[in-house]
VEXKOL-880601 format. One record per residue (C-alpha): x, y, z; residue number from 1. Coordinates in pm, whole numbers, m for minus. Layout:
<pts>
(pt (X; Y; Z); NUM)
...
</pts>
This chain:
<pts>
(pt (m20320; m2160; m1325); 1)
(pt (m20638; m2432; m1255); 2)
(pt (m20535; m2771; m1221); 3)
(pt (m20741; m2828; m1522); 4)
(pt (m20498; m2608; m1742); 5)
(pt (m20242; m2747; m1650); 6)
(pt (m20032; m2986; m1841); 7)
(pt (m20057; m3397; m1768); 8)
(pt (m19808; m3539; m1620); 9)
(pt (m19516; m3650; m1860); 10)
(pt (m19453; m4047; m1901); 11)
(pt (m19145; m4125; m1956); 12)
(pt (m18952; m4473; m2034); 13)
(pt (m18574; m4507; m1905); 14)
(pt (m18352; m4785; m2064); 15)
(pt (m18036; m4810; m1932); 16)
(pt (m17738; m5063; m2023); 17)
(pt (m17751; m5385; m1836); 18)
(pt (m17483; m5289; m1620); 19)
(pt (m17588; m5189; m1227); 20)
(pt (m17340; m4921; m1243); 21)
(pt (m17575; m4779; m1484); 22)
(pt (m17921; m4927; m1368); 23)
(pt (m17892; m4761; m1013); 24)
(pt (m17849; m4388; m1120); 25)
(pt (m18088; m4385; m1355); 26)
(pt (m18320; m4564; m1094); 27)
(pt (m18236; m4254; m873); 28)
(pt (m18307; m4052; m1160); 29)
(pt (m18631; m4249; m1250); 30)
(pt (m18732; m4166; m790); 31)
(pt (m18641; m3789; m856); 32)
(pt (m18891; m3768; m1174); 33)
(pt (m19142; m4025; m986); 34)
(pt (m19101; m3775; m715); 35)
(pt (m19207; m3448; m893); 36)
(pt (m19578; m3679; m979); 37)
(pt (m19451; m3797; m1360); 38)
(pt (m19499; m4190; m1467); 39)
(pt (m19201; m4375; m1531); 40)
(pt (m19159; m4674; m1746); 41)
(pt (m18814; m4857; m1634); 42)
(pt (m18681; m5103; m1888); 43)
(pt (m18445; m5380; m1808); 44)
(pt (m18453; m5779; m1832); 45)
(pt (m18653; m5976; m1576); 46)
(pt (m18361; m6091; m1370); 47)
(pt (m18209; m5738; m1349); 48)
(pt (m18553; m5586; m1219); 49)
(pt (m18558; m5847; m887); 50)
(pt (m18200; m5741; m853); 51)
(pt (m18306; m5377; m809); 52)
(pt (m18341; m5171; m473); 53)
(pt (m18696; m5208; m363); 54)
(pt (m18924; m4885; m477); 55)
(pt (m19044; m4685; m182); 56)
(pt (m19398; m4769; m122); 57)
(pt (m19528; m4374; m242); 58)
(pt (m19383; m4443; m561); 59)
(pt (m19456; m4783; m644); 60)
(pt (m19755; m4690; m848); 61)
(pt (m19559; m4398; m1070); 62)
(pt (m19317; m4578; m1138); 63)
(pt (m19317; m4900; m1367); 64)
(pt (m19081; m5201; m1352); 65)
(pt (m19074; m5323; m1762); 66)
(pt (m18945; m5679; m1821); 67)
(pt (m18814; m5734; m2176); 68)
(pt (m18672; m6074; m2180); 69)
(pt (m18319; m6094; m2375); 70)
(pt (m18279; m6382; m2630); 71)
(pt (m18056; m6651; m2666); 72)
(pt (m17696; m6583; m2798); 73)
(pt (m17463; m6864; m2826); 74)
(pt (m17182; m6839; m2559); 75)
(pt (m17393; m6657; m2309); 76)
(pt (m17509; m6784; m2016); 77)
(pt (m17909; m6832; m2002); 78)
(pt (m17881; m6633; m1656); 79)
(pt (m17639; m6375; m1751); 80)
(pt (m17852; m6010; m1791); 81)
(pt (m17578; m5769; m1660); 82)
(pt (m17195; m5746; m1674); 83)
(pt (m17137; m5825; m1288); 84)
(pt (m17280; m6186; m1406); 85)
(pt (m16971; m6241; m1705); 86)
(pt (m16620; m6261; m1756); 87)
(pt (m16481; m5920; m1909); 88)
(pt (m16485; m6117; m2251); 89)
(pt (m16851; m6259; m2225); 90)
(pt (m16952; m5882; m2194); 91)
(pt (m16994; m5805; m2596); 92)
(pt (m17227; m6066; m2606); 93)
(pt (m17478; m5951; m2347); 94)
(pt (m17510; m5577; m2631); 95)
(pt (m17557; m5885; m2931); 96)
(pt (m17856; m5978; m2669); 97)
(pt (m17954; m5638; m2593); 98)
(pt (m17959; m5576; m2983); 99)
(pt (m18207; m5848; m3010); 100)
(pt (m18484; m5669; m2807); 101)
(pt (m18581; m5383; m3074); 102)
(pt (m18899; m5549; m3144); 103)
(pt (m18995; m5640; m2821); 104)
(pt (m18924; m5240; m2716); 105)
(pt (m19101; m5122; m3053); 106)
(pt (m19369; m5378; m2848); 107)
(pt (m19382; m5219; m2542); 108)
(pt (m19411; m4834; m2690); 109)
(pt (m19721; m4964; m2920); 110)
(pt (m19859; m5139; m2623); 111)
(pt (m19798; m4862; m2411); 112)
(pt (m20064; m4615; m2601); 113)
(pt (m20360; m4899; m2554); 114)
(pt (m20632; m4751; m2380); 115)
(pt (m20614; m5096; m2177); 116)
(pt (m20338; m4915; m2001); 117)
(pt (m20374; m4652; m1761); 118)
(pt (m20041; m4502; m1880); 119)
(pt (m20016; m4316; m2179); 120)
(pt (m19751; m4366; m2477); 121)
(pt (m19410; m4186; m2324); 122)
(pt (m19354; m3792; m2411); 123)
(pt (m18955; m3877; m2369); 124)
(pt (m18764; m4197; m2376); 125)
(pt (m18394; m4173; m2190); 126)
(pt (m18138; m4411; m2332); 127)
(pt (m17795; m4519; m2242); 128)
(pt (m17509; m4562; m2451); 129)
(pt (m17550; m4964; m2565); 130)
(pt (m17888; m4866; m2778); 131)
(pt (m17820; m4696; m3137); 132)
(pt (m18132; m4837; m3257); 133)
(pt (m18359; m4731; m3001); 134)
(pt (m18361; m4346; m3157); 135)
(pt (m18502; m4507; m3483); 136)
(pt (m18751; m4715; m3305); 137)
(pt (m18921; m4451; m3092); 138)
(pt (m18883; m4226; m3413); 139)
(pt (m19192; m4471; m3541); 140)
(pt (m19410; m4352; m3268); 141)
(pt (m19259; m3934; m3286); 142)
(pt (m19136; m4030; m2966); 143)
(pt (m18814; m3802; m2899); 144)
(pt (m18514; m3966; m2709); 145)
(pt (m18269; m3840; m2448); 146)
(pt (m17944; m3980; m2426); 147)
(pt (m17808; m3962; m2052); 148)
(pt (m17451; m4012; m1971); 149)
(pt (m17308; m4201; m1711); 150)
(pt (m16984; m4057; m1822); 151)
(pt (m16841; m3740; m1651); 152)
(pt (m16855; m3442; m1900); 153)
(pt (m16453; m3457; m1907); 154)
(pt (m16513; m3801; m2043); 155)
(pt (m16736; m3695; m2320); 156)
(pt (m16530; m3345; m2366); 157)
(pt (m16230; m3629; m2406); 158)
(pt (m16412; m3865; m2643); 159)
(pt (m16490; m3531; m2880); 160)
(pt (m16808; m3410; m3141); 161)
(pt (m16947; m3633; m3306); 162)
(pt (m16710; m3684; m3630); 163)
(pt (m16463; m3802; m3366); 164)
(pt (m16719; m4099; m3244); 165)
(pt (m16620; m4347; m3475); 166)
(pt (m16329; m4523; m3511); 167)
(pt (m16250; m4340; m3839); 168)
(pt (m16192; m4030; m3668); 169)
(pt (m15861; m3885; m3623); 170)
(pt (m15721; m4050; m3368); 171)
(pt (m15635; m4395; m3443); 172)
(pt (m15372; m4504; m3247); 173)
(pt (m15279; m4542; m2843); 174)
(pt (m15042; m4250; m2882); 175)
(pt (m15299; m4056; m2937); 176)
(pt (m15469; m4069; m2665); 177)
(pt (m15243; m3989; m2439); 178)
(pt (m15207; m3604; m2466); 179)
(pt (m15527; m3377; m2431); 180)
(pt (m15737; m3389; m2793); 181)
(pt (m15723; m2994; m2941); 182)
(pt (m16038; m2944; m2930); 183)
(pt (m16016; m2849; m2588); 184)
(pt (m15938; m2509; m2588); 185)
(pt (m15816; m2450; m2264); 186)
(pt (m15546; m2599; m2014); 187)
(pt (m15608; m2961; m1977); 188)
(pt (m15467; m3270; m1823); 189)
(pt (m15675; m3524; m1968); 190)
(pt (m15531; m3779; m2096); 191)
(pt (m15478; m4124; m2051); 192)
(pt (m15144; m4337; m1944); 193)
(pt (m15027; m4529; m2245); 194)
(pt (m15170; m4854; m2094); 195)
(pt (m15481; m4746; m2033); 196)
(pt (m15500; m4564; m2368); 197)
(pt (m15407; m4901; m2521); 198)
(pt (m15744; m5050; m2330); 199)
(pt (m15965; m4813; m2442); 200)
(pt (m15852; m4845; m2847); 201)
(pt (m15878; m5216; m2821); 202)
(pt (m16250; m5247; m2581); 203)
(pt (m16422; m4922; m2708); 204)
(pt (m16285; m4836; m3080); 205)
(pt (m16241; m5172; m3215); 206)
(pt (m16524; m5407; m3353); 207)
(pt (m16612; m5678; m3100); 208)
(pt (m16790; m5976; m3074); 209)
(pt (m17118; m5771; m3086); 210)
(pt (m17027; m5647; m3411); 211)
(pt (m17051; m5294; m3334); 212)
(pt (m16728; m5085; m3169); 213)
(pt (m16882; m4908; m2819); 214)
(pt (m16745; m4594; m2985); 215)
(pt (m17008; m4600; m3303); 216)
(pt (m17290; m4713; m3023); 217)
(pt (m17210; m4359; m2875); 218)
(pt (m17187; m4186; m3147); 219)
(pt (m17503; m4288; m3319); 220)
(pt (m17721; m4302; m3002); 221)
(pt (m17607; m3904; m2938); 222)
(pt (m17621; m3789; m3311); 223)
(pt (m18011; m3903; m3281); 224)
(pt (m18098; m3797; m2942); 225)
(pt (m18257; m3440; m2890); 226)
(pt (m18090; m3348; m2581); 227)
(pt (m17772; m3476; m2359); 228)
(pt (m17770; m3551; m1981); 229)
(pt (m17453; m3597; m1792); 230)
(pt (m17441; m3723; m1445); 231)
(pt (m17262; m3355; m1343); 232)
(pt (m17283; m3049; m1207); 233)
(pt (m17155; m2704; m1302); 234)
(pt (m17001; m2640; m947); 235)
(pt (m16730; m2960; m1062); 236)
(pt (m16762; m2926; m1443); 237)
(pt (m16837; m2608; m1592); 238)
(pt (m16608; m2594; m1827); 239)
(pt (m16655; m2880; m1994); 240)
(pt (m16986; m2891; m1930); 241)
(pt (m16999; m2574; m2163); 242)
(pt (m16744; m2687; m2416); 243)
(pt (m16971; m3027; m2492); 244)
(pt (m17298; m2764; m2559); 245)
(pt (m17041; m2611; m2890); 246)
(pt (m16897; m2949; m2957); 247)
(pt (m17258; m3099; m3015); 248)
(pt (m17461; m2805; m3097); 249)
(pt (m17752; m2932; m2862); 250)
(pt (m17877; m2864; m2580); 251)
(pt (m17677; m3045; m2309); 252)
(pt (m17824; m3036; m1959); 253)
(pt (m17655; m3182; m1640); 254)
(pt (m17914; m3374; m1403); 255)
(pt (m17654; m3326; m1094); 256)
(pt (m17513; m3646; m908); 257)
(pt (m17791; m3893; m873); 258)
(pt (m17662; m3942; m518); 259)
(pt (m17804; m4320; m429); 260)
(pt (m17954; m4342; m60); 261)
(pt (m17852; m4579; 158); 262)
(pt (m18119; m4844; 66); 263)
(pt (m18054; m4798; m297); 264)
(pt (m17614; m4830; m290); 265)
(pt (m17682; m5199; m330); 266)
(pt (m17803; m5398; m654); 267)
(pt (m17868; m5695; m403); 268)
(pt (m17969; m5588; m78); 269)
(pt (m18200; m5408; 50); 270)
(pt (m18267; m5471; 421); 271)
(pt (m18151; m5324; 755); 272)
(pt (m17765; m5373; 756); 273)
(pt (m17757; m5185; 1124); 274)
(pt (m17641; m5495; 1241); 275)
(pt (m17379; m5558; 979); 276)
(pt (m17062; m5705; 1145); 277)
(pt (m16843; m5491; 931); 278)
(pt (m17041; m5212; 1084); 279)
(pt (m16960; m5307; 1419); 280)
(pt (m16630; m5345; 1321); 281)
(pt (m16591; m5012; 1221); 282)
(pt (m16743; m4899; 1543); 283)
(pt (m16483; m5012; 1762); 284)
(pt (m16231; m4779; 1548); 285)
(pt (m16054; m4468; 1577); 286)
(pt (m16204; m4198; 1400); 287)
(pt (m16091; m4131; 1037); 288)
(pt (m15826; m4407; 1082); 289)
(pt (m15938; m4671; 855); 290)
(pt (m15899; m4705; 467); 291)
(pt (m16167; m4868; 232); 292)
(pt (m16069; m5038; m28); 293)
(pt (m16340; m5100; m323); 294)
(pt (m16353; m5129; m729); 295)
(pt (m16695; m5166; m778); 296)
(pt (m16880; m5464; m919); 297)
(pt (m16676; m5520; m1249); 298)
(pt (m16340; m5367; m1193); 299)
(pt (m16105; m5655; m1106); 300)
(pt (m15671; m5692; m1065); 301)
(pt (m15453; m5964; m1162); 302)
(pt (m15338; m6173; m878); 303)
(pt (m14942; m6010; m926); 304)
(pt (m15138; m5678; m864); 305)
(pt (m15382; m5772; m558); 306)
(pt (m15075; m5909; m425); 307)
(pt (m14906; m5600; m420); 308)
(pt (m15184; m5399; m335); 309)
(pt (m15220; m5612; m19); 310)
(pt (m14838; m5589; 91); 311)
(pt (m14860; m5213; 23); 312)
(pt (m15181; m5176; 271); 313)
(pt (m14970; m5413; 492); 314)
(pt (m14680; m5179; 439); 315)
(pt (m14903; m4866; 523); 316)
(pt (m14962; m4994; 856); 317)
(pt (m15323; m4831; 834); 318)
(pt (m15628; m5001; 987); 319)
(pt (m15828; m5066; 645); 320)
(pt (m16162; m5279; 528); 321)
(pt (m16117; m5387; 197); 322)
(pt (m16430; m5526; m11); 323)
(pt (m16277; m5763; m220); 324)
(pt (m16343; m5923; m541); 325)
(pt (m16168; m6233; m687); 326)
(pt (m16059; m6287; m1017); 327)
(pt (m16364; m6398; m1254); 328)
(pt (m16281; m6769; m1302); 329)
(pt (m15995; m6825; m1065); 330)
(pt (m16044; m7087; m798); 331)
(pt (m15730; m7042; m604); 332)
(pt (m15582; m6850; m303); 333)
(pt (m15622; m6479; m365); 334)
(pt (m15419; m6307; m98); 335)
(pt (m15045; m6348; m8); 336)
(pt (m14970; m6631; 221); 337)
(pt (m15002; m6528; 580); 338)
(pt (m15144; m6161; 504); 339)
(pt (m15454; m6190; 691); 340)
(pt (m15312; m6345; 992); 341)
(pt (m15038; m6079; 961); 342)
(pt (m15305; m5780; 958); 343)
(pt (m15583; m5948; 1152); 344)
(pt (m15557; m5702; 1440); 345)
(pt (m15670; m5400; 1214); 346)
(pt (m15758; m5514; 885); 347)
(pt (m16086; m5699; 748); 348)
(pt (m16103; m5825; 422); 349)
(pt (m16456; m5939; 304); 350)
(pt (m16540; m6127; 13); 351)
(pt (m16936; m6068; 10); 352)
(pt (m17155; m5802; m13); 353)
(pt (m17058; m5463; 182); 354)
(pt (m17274; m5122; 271); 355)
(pt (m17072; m4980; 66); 356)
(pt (m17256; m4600; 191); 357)
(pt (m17308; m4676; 455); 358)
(pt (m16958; m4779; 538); 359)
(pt (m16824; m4405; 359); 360)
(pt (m17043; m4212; 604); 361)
(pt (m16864; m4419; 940); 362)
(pt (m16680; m4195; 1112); 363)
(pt (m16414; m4449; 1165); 364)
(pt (m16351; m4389; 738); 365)
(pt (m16072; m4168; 683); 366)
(pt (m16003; m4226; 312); 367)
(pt (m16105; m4434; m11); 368)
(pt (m15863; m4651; m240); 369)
(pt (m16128; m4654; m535); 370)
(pt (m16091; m4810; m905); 371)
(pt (m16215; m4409; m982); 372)
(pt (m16533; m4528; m1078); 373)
(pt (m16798; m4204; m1131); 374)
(pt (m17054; m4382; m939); 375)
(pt (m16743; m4459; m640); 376)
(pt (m16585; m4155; m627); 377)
(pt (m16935; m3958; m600); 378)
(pt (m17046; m4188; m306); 379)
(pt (m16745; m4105; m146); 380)
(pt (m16733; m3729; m180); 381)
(pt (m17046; m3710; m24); 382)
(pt (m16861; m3727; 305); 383)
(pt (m16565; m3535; 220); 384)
(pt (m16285; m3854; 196); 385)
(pt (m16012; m3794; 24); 386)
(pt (m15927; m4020; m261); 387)
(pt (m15632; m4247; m397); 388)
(pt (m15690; m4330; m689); 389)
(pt (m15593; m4685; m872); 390)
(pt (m15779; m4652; m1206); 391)
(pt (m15805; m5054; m1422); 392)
(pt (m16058; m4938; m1744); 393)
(pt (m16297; m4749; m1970); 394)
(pt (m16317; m4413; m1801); 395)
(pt (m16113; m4430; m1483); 396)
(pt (m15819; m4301; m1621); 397)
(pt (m16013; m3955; m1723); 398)
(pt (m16165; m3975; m1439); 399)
(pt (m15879; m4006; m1205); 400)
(pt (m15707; m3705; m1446); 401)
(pt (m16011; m3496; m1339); 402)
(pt (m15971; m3566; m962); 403)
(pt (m15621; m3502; m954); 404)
(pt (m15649; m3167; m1108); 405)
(pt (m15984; m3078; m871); 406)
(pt (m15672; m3204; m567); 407)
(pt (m15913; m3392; m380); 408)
(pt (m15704; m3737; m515); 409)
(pt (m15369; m3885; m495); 410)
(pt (m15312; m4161; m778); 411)
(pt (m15094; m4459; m723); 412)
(pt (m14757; m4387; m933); 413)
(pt (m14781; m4644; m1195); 414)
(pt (m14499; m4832; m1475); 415)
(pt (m14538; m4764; m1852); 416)
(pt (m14742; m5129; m1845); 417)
(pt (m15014; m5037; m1602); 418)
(pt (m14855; m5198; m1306); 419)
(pt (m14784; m5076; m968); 420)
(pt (m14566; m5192; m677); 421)
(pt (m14610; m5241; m305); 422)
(pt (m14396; m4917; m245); 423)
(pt (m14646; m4692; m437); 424)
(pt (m14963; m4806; m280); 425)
(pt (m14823; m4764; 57); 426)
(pt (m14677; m4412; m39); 427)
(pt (m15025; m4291; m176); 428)
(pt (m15218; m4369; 180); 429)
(pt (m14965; m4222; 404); 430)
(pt (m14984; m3907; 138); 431)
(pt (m15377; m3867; 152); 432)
(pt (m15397; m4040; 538); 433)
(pt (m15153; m3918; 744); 434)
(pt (m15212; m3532; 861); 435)
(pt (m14924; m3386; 1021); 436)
(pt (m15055; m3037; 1031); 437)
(pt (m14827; m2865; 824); 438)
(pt (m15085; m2613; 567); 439)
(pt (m14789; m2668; 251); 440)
(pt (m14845; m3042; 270); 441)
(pt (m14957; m3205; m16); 442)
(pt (m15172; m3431; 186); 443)
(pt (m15310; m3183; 366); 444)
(pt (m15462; m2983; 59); 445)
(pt (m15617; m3306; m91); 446)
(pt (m15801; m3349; 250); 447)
(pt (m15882; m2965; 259); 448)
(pt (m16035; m3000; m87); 449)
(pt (m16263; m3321; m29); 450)
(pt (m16377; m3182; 246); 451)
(pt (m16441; m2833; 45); 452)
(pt (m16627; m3060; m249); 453)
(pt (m16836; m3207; 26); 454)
(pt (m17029; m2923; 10); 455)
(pt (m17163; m2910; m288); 456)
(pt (m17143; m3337; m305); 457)
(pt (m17422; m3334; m34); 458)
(pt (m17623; m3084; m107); 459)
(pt (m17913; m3219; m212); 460)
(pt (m18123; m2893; m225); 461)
(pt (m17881; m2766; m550); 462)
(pt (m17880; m3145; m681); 463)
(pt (m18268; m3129; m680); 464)
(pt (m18282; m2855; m889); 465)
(pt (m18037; m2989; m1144); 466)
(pt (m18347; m3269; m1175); 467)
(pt (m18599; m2989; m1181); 468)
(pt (m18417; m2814; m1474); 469)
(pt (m18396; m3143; m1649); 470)
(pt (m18741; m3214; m1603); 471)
(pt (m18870; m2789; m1755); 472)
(pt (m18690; m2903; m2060); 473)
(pt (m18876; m3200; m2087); 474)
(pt (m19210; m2995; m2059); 475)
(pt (m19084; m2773; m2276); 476)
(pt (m19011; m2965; m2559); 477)
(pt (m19253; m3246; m2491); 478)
(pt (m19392; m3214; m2835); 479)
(pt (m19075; m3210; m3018); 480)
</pts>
């Protein structure tokens, strides 16, 4: 084919929730299409776009940094724009902000075919969850929409079709959700504990203070959007994967892992962290010996639970660096009295900002205690570490069920009320940790299996062409 048949280059605007365990993969995503010579139109709020990993310098000019400035809601802070900068209960009114910017979007996509602009109006918008209106407003312009999913494809096999994404459907109590749903039509374990289950009724299928349950913002943003994307592969997911393509009855294409680079794991820094004393830390360690401990940038514990958590890595006796977050709003001592002068000799506990990659791919890393976070548990599979598993909210719990059943996890045994005990913590490192050779131990298959999943985890060649299969659809069906 000339160059001069072929087709232009698609532009495409990405608006993800203004949470950065959304903005970063769908940055990565926005890099892979950037990559492949398409324009990209990034939405987010001016304070959220400084916040973001720097662009490398060959795609600065494909890809397009859109501010769209939230407005005022009473009870949010004027320089709150993403979840990490709220209390859990201040985060419903950061979507009653993000509901406010339909005409300031419908702005940008009129704007965005002016022949002032050197970009043309966008072939494809991809939207998160947190926009049900967004569908309606490209529909103005006969601009199709994408909805891409954070969530595993066991999370949205879990959640159901579409009659089920409401919180009419026909489960409508915690109960319910704690046995596999029947329209999974072969063996499952997901489910969630009765706690957790009890979470996600009350934060995603209940209306909150932004007026709209999470559930019917799913829902309605999926029943209007062309196509589905989960961040997945069919190496880890095929099944489900498969089942969501009958339970929708549209085409739903995976767009692999979006595995961040180093410079990218980060929503704050971007610079050389070679000579990061945590690093150096780590370098003076035995290798696979120490444990990191890390929920993300939301995910917190109550004070009983760090507690516990910290007296079970005490009781583990394993070196460990644990990333740390306090309590939003509390002002007092976090740890138990004398831990860190009891564990100084092979523990670090940091309150600020870690490497969090960078610090998986140390050799001195021998396993993860993660919140199950998708984001988390993908960073760490890269590198083949097995996984315990403390799940606190939204999708952990399915998340942690998939894990478990894959083997390359151990969860922390938990009560009926969600809490756990120093005991159970300590007994879940020692489990995935300690490798006493012996091919029938538990322990030893979980290892066996990260390591196994590390494979396809780090492949980047077979992730790539998840994006490039993505991206033929989009050509495709550019003039849906």
């Amino acid at each position: 084919m000339n160059t001069a048949d072929q087709p232009p280059p698609l532009h495409i605007a990405v608006f993800p929730w203004l949470a950065f365990g959304h903005m970063i993969p769908l940055l990565e995503l926005s890099k892979s299409l950037a990559k492949r010579g398409h324009q990209i139109s990034y939405i987010s709020t001016p304070r959220n776009i400084t916040r973001l990993p720097k662009l490398p310098p060959n795609l600065s000019s494909l890809i397009h940094l859109i501010p769209l400035t939230l407005p005022k809601v009473p009870g949010l802070p004027d320089n709150a724009e993403a979840t990490s900068d709220l209390p859990p209960e201040k985060v419903q009114l950061l979507k009653l902000a993000l509901d406010g910017l339909q005409q300031p979007f419908a702005n940008f996509l009129k704007e965005s075919s002016s022949s002032k602009l050197k970009r043309k109006q966008p072939d494809w918008i991809i939207l998160d969850f947190a926009t049900p209106w967004a569908p309606s407003v490209a529909s103005q312009f006969s601009i199709p929409c994408v909805v891409f999913s954070i969530f595993t494809a066991s999370m949205l096999a879990f959640f159901g079709p579409e009659n089920e994404l409401t919180p009419d459907g026909s489960r409508t109590t915690p109960e319910h959700f704690t046995v596999p749903p029947n329209w999974i039509p072969f063996p499952s374990n997901l489910a969630y504990s009765l706690h957790g289950a009890t979470l996600l009724v009350n934060n995603v299928y209940r209306v909150n203070a932004s007026g709209v349950p999470d559930i019917c913002r799913v829902g309605s943003t999926l029943r209007a959007c062309k196509l589905v994307a989960p961040r997945s592969c069919m190496e880890l997911e095929s099944e489900y994967l498969n089942l969501l393509q009958n339970l929708y009855n549209k085409p739903v294409i995976p767009v692999g892992l979006l595995q961040p680079s180093s410079s990218s794991s980060s929503n704050t820094k971007t610079s050389d962290v070679k000579n990061d004393p945590i690093l150096q830390w780590l370098d003076k360690q035995e290798p696979k010996s120490v444990v990191y401990i890390a929920f993300g940038s939301e995910a917190t514990l109550s004070i009983e639970l760090l507690h516990e958590l910290a007296l079970g890595l005490e009781m583990s006796e394993f070196h460990f660096l644990w990333a740390l977050r306090k309590p939003v709003d509390f002002e007092g001592e976090v740890l138990p009295e004398g831990f860190e002068e009891r564990t100084k000799e092979r523990g670090v506990v940091t309150l600020g900002w870690v490497p969090q990659l960078d610090v998986l791919g140390h050799v001195s890393v021998g396993g993860f205690l993660t919140h199950s976070g998708w984001s988390s548990v993908i960073e760490a599979l890269q590198f083949g570490h097995p996984l315990v598993l403390l799940p606190i909210f939204a999708d952990q719990d399915i998340n942690a069920r998939m894990v478990e059943h894959r083997e390359f996890g151990v969860e922390v045994k938990r009560k009926e009320d969600g809490s756990f005990d120093r005991e159970a913590v300590a007994s879940a490192l020692r489990l995935v940790m300690v490798d006493d050779d012996d091919d029938d131990d538990d322990g030893m298959k979980v290892r066996v299996k990260a390591k196994e999943l590390s494979v396809v985890f780090a492949d980047k060649e077979r992730q790539e062409q998840y994006v490039d299969d993505f991206l033929q659809h989009l050509k495709d069906h550019r003039d849906v």
